[in-house]
Structure formats: structure tokens, C-alpha cells
C-alpha positions as CSV (number, residue, x, y, z in Angstrom):
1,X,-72.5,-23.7,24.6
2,X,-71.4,-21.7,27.3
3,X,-70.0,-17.7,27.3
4,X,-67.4,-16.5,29.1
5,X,-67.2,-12.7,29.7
6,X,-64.1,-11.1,29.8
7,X,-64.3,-7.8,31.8
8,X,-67.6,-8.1,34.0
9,X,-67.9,-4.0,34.6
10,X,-70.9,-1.9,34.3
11,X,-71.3,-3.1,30.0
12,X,-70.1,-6.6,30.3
13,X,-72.4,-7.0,33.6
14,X,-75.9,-5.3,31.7
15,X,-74.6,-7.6,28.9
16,X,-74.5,-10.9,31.1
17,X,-77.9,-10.1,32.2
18,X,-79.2,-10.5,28.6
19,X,-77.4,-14.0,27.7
20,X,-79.1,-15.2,31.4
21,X,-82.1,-14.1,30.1
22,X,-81.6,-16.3,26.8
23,X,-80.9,-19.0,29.0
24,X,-77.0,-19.1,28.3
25,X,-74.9,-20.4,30.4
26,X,-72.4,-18.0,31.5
27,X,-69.1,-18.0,33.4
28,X,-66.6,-15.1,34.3
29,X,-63.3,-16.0,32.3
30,X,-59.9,-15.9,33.9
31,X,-61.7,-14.9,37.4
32,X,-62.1,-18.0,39.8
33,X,-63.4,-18.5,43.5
34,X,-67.3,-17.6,44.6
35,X,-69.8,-16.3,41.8
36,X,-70.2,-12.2,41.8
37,X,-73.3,-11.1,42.7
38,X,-74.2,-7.7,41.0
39,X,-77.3,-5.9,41.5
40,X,-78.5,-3.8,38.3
41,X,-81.1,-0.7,38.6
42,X,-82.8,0.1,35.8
43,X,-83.7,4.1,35.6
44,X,-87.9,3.2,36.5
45,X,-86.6,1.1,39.6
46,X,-86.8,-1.8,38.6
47,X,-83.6,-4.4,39.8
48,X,-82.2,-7.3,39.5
49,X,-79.4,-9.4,41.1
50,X,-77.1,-11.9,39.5
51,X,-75.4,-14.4,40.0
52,X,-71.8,-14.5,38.1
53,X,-70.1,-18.1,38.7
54,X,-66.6,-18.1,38.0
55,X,-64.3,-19.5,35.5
56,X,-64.5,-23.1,34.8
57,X,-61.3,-23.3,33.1
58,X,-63.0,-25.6,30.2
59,X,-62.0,-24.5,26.4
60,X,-63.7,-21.2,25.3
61,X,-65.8,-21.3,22.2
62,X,-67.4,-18.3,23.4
63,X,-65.9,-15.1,24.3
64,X,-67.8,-12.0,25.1
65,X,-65.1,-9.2,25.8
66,X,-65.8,-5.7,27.4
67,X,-62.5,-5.2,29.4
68,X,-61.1,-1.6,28.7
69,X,-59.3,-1.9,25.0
70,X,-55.4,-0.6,26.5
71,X,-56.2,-4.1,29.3
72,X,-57.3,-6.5,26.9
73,X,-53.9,-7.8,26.0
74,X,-52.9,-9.0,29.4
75,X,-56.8,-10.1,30.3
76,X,-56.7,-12.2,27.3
77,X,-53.2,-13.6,26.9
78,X,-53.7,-16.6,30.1
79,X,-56.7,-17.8,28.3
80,X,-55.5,-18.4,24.3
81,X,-54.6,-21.8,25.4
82,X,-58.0,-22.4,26.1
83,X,-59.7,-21.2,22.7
84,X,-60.8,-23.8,20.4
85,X,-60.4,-23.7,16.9
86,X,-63.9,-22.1,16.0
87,X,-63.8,-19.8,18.7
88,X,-66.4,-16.8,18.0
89,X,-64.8,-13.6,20.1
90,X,-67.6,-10.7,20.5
91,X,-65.6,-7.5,20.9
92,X,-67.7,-4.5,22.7
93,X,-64.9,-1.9,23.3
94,X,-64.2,1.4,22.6
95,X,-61.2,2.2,20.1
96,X,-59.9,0.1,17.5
97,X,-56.8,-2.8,17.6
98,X,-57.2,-4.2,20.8
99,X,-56.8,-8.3,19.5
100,X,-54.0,-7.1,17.2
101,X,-50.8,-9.0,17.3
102,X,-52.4,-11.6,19.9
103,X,-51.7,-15.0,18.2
104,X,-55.6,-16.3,17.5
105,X,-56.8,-19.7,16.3
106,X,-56.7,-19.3,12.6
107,X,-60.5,-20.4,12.7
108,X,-61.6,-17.9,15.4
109,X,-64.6,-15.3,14.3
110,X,-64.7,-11.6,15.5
111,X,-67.8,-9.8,16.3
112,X,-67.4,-6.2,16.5
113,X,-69.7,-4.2,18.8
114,X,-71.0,-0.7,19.2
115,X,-73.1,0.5,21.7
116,X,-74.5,3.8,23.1
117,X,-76.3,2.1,26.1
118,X,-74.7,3.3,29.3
119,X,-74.2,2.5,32.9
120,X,-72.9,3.9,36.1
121,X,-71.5,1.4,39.3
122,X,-71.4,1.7,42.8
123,X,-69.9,-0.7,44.6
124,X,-71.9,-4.0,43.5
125,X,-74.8,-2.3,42.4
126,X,-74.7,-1.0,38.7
127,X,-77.0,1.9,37.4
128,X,-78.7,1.5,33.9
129,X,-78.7,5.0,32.6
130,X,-79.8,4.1,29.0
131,X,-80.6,1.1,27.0
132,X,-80.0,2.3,23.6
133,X,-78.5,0.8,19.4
134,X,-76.1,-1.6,19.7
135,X,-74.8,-2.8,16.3
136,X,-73.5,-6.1,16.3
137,X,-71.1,-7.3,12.9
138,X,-68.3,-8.3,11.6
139,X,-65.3,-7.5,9.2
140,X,-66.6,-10.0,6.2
141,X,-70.0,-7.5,6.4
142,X,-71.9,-11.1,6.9
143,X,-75.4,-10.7,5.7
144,X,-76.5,-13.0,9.1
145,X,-75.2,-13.1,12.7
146,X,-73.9,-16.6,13.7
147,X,-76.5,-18.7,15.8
148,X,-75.4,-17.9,18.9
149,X,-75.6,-14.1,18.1
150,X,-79.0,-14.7,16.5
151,X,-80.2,-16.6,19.7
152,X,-79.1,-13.6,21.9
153,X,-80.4,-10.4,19.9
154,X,-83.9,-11.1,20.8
155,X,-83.3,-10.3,24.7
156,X,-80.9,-8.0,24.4
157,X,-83.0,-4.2,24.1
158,X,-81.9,-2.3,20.7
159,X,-79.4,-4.8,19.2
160,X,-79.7,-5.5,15.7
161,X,-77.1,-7.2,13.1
162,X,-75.3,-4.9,11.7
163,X,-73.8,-5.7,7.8
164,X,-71.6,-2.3,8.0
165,X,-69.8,-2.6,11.3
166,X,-66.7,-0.7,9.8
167,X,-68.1,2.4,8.5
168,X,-70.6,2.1,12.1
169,X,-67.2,1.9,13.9
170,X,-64.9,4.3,12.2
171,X,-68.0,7.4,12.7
172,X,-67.9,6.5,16.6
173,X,-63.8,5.9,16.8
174,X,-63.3,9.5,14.7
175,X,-65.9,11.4,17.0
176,X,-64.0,10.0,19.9
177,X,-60.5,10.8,18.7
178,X,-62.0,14.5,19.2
179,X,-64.2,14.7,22.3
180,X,-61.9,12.2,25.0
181,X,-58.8,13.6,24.5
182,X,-59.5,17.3,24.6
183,X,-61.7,17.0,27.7
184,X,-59.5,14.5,29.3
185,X,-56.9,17.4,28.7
186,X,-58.8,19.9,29.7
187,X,-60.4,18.2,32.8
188,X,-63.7,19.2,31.5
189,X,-67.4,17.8,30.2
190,X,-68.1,17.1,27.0
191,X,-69.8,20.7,26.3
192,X,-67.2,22.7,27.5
193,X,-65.6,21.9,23.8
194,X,-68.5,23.6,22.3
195,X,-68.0,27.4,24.1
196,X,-64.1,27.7,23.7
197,X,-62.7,29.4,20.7
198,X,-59.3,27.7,21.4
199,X,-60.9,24.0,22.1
200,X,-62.7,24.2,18.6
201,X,-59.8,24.9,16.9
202,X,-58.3,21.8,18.7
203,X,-61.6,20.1,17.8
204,X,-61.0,21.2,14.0
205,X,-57.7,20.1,13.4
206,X,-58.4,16.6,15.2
207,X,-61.3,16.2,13.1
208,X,-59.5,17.3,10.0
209,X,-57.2,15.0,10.3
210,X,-59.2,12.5,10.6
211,X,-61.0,13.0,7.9
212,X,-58.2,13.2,5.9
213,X,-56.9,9.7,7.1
214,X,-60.8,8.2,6.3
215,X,-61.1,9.3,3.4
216,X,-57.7,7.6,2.1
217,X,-58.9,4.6,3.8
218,X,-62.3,4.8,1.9
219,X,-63.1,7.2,-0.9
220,X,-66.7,7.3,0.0
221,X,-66.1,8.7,3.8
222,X,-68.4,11.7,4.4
223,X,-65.4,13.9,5.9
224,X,-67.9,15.9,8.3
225,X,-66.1,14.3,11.8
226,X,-66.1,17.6,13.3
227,X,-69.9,18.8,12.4
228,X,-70.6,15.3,13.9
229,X,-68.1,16.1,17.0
230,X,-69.4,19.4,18.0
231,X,-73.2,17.6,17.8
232,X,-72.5,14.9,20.4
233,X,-70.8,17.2,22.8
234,X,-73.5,19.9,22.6
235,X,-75.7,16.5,23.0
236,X,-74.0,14.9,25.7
237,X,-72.9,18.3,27.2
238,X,-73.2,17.7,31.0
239,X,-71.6,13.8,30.4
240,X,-67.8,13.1,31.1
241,X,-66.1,11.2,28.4
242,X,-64.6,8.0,29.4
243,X,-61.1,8.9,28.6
244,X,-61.2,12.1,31.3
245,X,-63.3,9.7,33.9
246,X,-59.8,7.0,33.3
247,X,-57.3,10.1,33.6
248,X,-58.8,11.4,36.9
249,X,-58.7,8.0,38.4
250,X,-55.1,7.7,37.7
251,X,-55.5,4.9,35.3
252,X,-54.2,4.1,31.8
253,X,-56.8,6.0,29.1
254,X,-57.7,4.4,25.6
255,X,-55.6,6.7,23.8
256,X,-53.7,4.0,22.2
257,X,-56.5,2.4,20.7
258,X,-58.5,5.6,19.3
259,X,-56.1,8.3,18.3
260,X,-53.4,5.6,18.0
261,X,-55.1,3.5,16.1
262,X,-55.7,6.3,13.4
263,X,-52.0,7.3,13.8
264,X,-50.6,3.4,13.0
265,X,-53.3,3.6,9.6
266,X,-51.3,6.8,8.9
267,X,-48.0,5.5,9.4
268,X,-48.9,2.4,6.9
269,X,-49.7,5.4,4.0
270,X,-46.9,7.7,5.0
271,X,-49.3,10.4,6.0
272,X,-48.7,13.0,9.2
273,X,-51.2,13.4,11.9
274,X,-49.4,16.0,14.2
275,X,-52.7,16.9,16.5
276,X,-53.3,13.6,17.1
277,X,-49.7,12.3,17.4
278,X,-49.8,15.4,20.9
279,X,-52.5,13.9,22.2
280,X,-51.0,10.5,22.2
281,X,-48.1,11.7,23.8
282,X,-50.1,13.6,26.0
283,X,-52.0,10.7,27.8
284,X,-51.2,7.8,29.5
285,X,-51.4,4.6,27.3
């Protein structure tokens, strides 16, 4: 059956190039006219172009989406008439809560994604940096992918089914809710939160907070958010998180969706999360 890709940027194009390469038929939802052609660059040299045909508008069983979490509302709202019943929705975002409140089939399946693989574009031409882990699962911790998941895994580099998605997400999202906001603040890379008395103390409270939300959420969380924090900006020091690289172009960030999301958990136990409730107030949603 065929995909259609919701957000074709620098992930959802790397993405496409694996279901081509599975011998999927593809098609760019909501986006009609000409196919795109995108040219990808692998870091040894290698390239390849594709060829993107547009939107059909037949029903969608398939839905890969990698639109930015605070634009997948309106992306996604033309095309719910189109969803059949059994539609299987793969989610490869950043942040949490992006589908909630948008009125699904009652038979649809979610796929939640993870990835650390990365990409830079110019223009049409798309820059691998890194093909690394993506974690593919879903909320039902499914011992097996569905078919089409399992037909795809093989040609897509470092995927692997993943029967703890949650916990997989909830590390990422909480290491996030520290490192974008405070460099999208501060208009600085990811290091910079590692050398700055007054930024580590930001960085603790986030983190503490956090952890304090997890932890009430699931008794078993490891509450060490900022230990973790602190490692993947010293890791990633010269990198610019995505929520400064949104800020700086003027655009809406993925505050809602990150630091929100933790904030509407809290709200559901009656718990305060003042750090994170400035940042959200800080950045553009």
C-alpha cells in the first residue's frame, strides 16, 4: 500500500529515501502539482536524487509524519477525511502531544519515533550529517512492528523495534525540556550551558522538575535528567538546538509540545512546574 509523508524536510526526505528503497510507493500528502526532486549527500559523497510525486488524494492507510510538532495540527486536519479506518500513523517528531485532540479513526495505530540521525538542507539539496538509532514503537509496548514497519526496517540504517518507546521518549523529551529552551534563550550552542554558573542552575531546576513530574508518572524513573542534560550538551557542544535554530528564523519553536507537554501532565496531578511554566511563556508557541 502506499505512504504518504507528511512534512517532506531534511528527516521526512532521508526517510522517503528508505521506503523507495523498499520499494514503497510513496506520495507527498496534502502537497499537489509536479513531484519534488531533492538531492541527498551523504557525508563520504555519495548522492542521490529523488523523485517526490505529489498527493494523489486517494484514502491514506499510511501516514509517515515529520512536520514540526507545533504545525502538525493544521498539516493534518485537510487530510482526516481521507484516513481509513485502520490507518497506521508513524510519528517522527520532537516533543510530545502533537495528534492530541485531532479527532482519529477509532481504529487508527500510532507509531512513535525517535531518532538521533541528522540532516542539514540547502535549497533542494539535503546534507546527511549522521545516520544513527532510531527506535520505532508504540504505546501498547507491541512485542512486533506491524508488516509494513517490518518490511521497512531492513533499509532504513540503525532502526530497530522498539518495545519501550515511552520510557525511550520521555529520556529524549526531559533532556530537551533543558538544552532548547535555555539556548534558544540565551542565543547560544548547546555547550555554552555547560561553562555558565547561572545557566546550570537554570539547567538544575528544569531538570529537577522534571524529574519530579517522571517520577510521579512512573515510580521507576531514574531522576538523573540533568546528569544526562549536561552530557549531551558537552557532547553536542558546537551543535545548535533545534528550538534556537526555529527562534532565530522567526518561526514558532516546539515549546508547546516539550516543556508544555510536561506542564499539562502536571496540571492533570496538581503539581507546579514554575521554571518550565517561564520558559513557555518565554517562547513563541
Amino acid at each position: 500500500m502506499t505512504w504518504h509523508l507528511l512534512g517532506a524536510g531534511n528527516i521526512g526526505t532521508l526517510v522517503a529515501s528508505y521506503l523507495i528503497q523498499a520499494q514503497q510507493p510513496l506520495r507527498l500528502a496534502g502537497r499537489g502539482g509536479p513531484p519534488v526532486l531533492r538531492t541527498l549527500i551523504w557525508p563520504q559523497g555519495a548522492q542521490r536524487t529523488l523523485t517526490l510525486p505529489g498527493d494523489d488524494d486517494a484514502p491514506i492507510s499510511q501516514l509517515l509524519i515529520t512536520t514540526k510538532a507545533q504545525d502538525t495540527a493544521a498539516a493534518l486536519r485537510p487530510l482526516l477525511p481521507r484516513l481509513t479506518d485502520t490507518v497506521l500513523l508513524v510519528r517522527l517528531q520532537n516533543g510530545l502531544g502533537s495528534l492530541d485532540g485531532l479527532p482519529l479513526p477509532d481504529g487508527s495505530r500510532i507509531i512513535e519515533g525517535i531518532t538521533t540521525s541528522g540532516a542539514w538542507r540547502d535549497g533542494p539539496r539535503i546534507q546527511v550529517v549522521a545516520e544513527n538509532d532510531t527506535l520505532l514503537g508504540d504505546a501498547d509496548a507491541s512485542p512486533e512492528p506491524p508488516a509494513a514497519i517490518a518490511a521497512l526496517l531492513p533499509h532504513w540504517p540503525g532502526a530497530r523495534w522498539c518495545t519501550d518507546i515511552r520510557r525511550q521518549q520521555w529520556l529524549k523529551l526531559s533532556v530537551n525540556a533543558v538544552i532548547n529552551p535555555i539556548t534558544a534563550l540565551n542565543d547560544c550552542p548547546n555547550g555554552a550551558l555547560c561553562d555558565d554558573p547561572a545557566r546550570q542552575q537554570q539547567a538544575r531546576a528544569l531538570a529537577e522538575e522534571a524529574d519530579a513530574l517522571l517520577r510521579r508518572l512512573d515510580p521507576d524513573w531514574p531522576g538523573d535528567t540533568y546528569g544526562r542534560a549536561l552530557a549531551v550538551a558537552q557532547a553536542t557542544a558546537a551543535n545548535m538546538s533545534s528550538m534556537r535554530a526555529d527562534l532565530r528564523a522567526g518561526q514558532r519553536t516546539e515549546i508547546a509540545f516539550i516543556n508544555g507537554w510536561l506542564l499539562r501532565q502536571a496540571d492533570r496531578l496538581g503539581m507546579s512546574l514554575p521554571s518550565h511554566r517561564l520558559m513557555v511563556a518565554a517562547l513563541p508557541a
